[in-house]
LUMFIZA-756726 format. One line per 2 residues: number of its first residue (from 0); their letters; for each residue x, y, z of N, C-alpha, C, CB. Coordinates in steps of 0.05 Angstrom, whole numbers, plus 5000, padded with zeros to 4 digits. Glycine has a CB too. Layout:
LUMFIZA-756726
NUM = a = X,Y,Z,X,Y,Z,X,Y,Z,X,Y,Z; ...
//
This chain:
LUMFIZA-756726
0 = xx = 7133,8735,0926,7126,8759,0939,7095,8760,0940,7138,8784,0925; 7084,8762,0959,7059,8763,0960,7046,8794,0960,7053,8746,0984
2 = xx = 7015,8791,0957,6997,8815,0947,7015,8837,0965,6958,8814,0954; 7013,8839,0995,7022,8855,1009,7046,8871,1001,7026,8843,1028
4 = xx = 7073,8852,1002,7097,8868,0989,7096,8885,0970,7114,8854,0980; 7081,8866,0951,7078,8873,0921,7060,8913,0927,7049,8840,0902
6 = xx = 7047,8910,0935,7032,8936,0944,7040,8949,0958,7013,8935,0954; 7052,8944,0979,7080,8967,0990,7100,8978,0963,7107,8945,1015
8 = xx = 7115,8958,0952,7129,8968,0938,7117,8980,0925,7142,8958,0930; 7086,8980,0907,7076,9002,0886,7075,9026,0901,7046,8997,0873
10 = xx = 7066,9032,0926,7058,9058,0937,7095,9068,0936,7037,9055,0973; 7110,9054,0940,7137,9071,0933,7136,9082,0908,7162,9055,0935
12 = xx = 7132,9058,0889,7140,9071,0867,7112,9094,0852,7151,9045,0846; 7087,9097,0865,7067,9115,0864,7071,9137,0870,7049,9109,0875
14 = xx = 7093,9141,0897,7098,9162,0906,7119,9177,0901,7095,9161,0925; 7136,9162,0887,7166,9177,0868,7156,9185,0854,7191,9162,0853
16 = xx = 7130,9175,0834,7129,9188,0814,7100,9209,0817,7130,9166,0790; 7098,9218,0839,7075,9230,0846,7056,9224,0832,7075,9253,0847
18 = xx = 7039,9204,0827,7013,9195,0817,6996,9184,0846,7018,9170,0792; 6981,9208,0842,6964,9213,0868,6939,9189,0863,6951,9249,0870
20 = xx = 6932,9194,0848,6901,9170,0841,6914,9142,0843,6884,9172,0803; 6930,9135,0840,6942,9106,0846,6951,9109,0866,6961,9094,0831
22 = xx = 6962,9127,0882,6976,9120,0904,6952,9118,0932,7002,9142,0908; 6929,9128,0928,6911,9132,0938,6888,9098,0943,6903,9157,0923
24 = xx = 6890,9096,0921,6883,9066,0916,6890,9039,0918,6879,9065,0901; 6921,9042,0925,6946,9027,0935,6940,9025,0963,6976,9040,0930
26 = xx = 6939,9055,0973,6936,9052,1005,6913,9050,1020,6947,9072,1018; 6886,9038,0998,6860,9040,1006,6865,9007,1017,6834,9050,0981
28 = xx = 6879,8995,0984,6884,8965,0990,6900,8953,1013,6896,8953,0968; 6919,8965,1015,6940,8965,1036,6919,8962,1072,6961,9003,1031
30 = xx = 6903,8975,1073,6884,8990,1097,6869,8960,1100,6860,9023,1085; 6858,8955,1064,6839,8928,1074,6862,8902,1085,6817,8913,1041
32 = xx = 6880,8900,1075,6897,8887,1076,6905,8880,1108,6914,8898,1060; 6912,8903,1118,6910,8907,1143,6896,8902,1166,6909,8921,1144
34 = xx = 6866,8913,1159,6852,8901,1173,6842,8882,1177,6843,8908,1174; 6841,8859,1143,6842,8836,1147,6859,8817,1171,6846,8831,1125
36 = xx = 6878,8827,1162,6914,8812,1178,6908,8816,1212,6954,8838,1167; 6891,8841,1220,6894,8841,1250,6870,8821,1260,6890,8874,1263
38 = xx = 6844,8828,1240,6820,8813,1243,6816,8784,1252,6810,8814,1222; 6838,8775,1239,6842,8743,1220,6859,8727,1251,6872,8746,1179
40 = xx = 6848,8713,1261,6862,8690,1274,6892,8679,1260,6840,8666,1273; 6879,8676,1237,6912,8661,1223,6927,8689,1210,6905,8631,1189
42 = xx = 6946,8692,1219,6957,8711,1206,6973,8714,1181,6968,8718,1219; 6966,8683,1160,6986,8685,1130,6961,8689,1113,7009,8653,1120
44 = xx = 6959,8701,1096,6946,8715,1073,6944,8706,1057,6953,8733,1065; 6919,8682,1051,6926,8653,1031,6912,8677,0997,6895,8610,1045
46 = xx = 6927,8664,0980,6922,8673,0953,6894,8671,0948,6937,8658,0932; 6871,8653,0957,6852,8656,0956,6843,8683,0969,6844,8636,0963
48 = xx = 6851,8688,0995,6839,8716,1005,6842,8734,0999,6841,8723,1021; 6874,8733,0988,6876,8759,0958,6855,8768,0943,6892,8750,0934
50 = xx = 6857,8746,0928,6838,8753,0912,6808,8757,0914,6841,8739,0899; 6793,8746,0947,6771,8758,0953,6772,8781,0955,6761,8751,0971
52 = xx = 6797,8798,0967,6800,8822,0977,6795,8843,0957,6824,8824,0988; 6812,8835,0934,6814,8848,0913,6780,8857,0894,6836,8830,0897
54 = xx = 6771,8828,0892,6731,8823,0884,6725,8844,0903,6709,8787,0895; 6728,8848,0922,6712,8862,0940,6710,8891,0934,6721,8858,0968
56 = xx = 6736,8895,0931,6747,8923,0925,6741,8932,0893,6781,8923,0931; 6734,8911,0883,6737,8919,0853,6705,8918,0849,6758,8896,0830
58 = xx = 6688,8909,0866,6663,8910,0868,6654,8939,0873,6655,8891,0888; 6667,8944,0894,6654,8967,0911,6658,8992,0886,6675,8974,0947
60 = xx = 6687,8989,0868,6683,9013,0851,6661,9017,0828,6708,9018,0840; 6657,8984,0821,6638,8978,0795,6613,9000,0810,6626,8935,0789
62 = xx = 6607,8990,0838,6580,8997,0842,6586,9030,0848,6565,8978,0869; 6600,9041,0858,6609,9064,0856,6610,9082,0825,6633,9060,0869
64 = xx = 6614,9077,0809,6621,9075,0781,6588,9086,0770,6634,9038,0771; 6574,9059,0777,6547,9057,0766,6531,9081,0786,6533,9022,0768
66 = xx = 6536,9086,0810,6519,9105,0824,6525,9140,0815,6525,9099,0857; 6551,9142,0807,6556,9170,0800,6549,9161,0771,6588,9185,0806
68 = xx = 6552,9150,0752,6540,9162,0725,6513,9169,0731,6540,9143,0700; 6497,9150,0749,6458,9153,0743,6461,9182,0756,6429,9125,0766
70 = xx = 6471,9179,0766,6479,9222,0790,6494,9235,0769,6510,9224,0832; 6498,9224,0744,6509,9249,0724,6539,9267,0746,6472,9278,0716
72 = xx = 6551,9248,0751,6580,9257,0758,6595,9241,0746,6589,9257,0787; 6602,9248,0720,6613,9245,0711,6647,9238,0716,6603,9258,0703
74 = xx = 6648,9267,0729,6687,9261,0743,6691,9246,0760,6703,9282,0758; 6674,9249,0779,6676,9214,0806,6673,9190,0795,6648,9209,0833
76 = xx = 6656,9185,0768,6656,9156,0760,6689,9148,0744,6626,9151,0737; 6688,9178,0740,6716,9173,0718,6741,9169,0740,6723,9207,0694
78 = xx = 6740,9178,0761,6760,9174,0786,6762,9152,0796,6757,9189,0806; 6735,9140,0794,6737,9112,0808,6738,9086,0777,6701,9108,0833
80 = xx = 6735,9094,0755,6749,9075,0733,6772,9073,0727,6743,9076,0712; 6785,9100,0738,6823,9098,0743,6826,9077,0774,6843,9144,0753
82 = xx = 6812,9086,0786,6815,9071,0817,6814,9033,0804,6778,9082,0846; 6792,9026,0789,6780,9003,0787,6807,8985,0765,6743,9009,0773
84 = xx = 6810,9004,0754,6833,8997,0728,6859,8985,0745,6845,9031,0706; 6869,9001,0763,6892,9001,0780,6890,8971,0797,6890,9029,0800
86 = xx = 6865,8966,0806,6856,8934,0826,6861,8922,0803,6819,8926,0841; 6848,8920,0788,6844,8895,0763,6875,8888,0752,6823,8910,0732
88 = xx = 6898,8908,0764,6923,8903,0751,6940,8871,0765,6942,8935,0758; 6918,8883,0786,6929,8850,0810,6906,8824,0808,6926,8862,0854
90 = xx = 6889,8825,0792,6868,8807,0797,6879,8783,0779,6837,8820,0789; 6870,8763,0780,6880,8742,0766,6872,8748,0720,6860,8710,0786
92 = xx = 6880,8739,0707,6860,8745,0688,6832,8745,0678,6866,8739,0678; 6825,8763,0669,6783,8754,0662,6784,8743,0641,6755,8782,0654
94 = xx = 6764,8716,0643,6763,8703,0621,6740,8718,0601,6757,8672,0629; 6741,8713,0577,6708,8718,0567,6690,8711,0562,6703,8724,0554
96 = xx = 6672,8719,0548,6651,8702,0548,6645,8681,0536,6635,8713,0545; 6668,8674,0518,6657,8647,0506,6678,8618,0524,6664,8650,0464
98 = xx = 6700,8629,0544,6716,8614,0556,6689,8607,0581,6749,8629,0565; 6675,8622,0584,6664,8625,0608,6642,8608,0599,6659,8654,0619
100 = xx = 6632,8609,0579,6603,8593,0575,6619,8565,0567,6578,8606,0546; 6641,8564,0558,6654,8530,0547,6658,8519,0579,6695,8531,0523
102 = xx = 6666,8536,0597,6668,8519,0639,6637,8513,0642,6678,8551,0676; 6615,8536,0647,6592,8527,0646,6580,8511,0634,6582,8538,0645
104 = xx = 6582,8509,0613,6580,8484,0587,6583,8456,0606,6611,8487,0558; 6609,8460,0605,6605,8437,0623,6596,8422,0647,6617,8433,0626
106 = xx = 6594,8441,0662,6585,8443,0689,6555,8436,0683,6592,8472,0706; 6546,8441,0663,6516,8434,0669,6510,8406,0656,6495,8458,0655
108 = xx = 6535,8404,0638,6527,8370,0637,6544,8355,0659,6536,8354,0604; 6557,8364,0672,6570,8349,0697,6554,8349,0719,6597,8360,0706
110 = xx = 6533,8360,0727,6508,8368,0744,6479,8361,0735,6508,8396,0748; 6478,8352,0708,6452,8339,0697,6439,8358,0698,6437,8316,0709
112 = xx = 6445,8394,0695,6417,8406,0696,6403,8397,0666,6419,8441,0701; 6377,8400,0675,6356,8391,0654,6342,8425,0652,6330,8360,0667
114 = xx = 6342,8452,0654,6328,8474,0641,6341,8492,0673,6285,8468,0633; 6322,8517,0669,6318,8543,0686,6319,8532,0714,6289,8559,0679
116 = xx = 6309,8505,0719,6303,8508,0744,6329,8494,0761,6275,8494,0749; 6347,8485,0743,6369,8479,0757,6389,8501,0755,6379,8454,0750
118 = xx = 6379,8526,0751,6405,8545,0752,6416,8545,0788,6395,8583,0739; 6407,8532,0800,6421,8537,0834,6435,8521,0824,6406,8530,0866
120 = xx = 6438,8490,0813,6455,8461,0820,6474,8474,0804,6443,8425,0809; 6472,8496,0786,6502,8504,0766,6515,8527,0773,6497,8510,0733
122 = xx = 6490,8543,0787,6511,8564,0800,6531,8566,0820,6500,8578,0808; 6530,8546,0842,6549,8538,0859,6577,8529,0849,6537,8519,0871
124 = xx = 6577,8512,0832,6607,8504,0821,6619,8523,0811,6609,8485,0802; 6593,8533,0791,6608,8549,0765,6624,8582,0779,6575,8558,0737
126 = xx = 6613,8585,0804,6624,8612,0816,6642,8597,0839,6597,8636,0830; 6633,8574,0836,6667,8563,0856,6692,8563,0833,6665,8520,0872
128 = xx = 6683,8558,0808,6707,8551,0795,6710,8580,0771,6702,8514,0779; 6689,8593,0775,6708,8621,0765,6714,8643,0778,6700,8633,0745
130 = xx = 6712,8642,0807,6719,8672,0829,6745,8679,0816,6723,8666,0869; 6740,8691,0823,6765,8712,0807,6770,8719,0779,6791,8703,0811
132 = xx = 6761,8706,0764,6768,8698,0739,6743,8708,0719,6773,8667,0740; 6719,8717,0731,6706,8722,0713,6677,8741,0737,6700,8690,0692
134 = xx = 6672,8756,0723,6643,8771,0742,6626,8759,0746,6627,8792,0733; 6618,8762,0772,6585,8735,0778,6568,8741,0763,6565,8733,0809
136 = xx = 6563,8770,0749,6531,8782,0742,6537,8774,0714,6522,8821,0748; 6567,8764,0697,6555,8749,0673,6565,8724,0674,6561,8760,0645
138 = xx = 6571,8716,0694,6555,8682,0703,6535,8679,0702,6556,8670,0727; 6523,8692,0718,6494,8694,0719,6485,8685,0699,6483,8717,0722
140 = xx = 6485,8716,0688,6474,8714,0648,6478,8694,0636,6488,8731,0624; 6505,8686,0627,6512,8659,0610,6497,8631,0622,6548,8653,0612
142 = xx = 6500,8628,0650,6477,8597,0661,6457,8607,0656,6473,8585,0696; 6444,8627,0650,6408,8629,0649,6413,8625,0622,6387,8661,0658
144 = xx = 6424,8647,0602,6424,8631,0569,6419,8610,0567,6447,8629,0553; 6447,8589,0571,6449,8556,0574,6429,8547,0582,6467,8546,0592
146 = xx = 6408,8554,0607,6396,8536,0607,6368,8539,0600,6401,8527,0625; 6364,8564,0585,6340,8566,0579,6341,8556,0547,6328,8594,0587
148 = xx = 6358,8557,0536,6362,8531,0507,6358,8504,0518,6398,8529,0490; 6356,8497,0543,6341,8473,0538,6311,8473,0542,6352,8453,0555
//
């Protein structure tokens, strides 16, 4: 069953049980989903695009999140960490930070970086081989650590 079904069927079961903040966030995904599918030349919905869809969406609330606390709204950031909680239920798992620096680990001896200035030659793989799976902004972090110990 793919993301789609899978998300139809939650907004059923969101809306039996009247839970409005999920069902709202079901049918935000549902919408991108949509508009992807009409957008898109190919019309099958590869698991990779899922899961861009989902980054995207789970982006937009982080940054949403971070703009109402600095605005001291408290209840909108808290509305959109129920919203953000609800995406993340579909995202693949997050690794942490020490799974994440043992992939980079490698990647930088599989790429010969030698210090700071090869964080481009490690950032390319290392966010090809953890999209989904881990946040770019502590990719980031962990390749600059790594490579400023050398």
């Amino acid at each position: 069953m793919g993301l789609s079904e899978v998300i139809v069927e939650q907004i059923k079961v969101a809306m039996k049980n009247g839970d409005k903040v999920r069902l709202e966030t079901l049918r935000s995904l549902r919408a991108a989903i949509l508009e992807f599918e009409t957008a898109a030349v190919q019309k099958e919905f590869t698991a990779e695009e899922e899961v861009k869809l989902l980054l995207s969406a789970s982006k937009k609330r982080k940054d949403a999140i971070e703009m109402y606390v600095n605005a001291n709204r408290s209840d909108l950031a808290e509305k959109e960490q129920l919203e953000l909680a609800i995406i993340q239920e579909f995202l693949p798992k997050q690794l942490d930070r020490s799974e994440i620096s043992a992939i980079i680990s490698q990647i930088i001896v599989d790429v010969n970086a030698e210090g700071i200035k090869d964080k481009g030659k490690v950032m390319g793989p290392a966010m090809k081989q953890l999209r989904g799976k881990a946040d770019g902004t502590l990719v980031q972090e962990i390749v600059a650590e790594l490579l400023e110990s050398f």
